[in-house]
N, C-alpha and C positions, 0 to 999 in steps of 0.2 A: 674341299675344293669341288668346285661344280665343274666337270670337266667339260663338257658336250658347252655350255657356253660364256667358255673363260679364252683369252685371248690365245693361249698353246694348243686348247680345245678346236677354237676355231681356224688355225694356222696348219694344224696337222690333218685336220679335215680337209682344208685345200691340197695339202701333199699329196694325201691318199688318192684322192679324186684326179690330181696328175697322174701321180702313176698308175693308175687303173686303165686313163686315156692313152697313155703311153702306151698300157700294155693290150690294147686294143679291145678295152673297154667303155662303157659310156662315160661320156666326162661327169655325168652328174651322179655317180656314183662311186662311193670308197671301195675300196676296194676290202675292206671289213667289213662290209654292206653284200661286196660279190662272194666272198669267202661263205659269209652266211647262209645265201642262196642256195649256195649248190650242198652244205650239209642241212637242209631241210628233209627230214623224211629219214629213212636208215639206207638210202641211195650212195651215200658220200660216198667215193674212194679213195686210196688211203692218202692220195697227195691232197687232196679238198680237208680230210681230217686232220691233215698233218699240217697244214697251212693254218688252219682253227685253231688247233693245240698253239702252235707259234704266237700268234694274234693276240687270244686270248688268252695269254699268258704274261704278254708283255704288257696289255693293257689294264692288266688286273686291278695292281697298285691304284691308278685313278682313274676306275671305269667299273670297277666290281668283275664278279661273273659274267659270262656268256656274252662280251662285247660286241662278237659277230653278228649273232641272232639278235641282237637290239638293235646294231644299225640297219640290220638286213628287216627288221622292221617298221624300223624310220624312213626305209626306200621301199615300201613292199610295193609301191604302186608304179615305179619306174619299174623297163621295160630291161630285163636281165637277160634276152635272148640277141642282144646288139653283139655282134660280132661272136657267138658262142664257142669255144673247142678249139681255139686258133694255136696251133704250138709254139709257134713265136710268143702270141701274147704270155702265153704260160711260163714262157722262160723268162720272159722280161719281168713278169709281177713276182716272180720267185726271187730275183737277184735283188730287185726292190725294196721284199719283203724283207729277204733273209739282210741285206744292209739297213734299211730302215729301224727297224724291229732289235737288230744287232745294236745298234746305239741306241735307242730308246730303251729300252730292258733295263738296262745297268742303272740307267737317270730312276727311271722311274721308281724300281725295287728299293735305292737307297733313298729315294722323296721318303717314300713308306717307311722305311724301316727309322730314319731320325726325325718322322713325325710320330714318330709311337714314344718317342725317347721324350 
């Protein structure tokens, strides 16, 4: 499965990019794209790693490794200083996250596991 341009691929890429805007981020950006960003370098802190670890774990199944850093390279040339450090948005992409991510993990982990079967 081609994720990035299969119809879930392209539906959950809309999600992300709401709730990035929501969370007072640029609309044209996932918010697996922002995550990436800010662990470029050995800077991250531990909620930027811990947000990564989340992400890219649940996107594993059908996105492989390092999900973050691949969309965060697919945006490298959008503008990731739009609204930066805002504590509100931080709390809103966390609760987004952590529900988002919370249902998709499960789907996805068992796609994987009875396509091996």
């Amino acid at each position: 499965m081609d994720y990035n341009n299969s119809y879930l691929g392209n539906n959950l890429n809309a999600i992300s990019q709401l709730g990035n805007a929501i969370s007072g981020g640029k609309s044209s950006i996932t918010i697996s794209a922002r995550i990436g960003e800010r662990n470029v370098g050995n800077s991250a802190n531990w909620f930027w790693r811990a947000c990564r670890w989340i992400v890219d774990n649940t996107f594993y199944p059908v996105d492989g490794k390092f999900h973050t850093f691949r969309a965060y390279a697919s945006d490298e040339t959008e503008d990731f200083l739009f609204n930066k450090g805002s504590w509100w948005g931080l709390v809103v992409m966390t609760i987004f996250l952590v529900v988002v991510c919370g249902l998709l993990a499960p789907i996805f982990w068992t796609y994987e596991a009875l396509k091996k079967k």
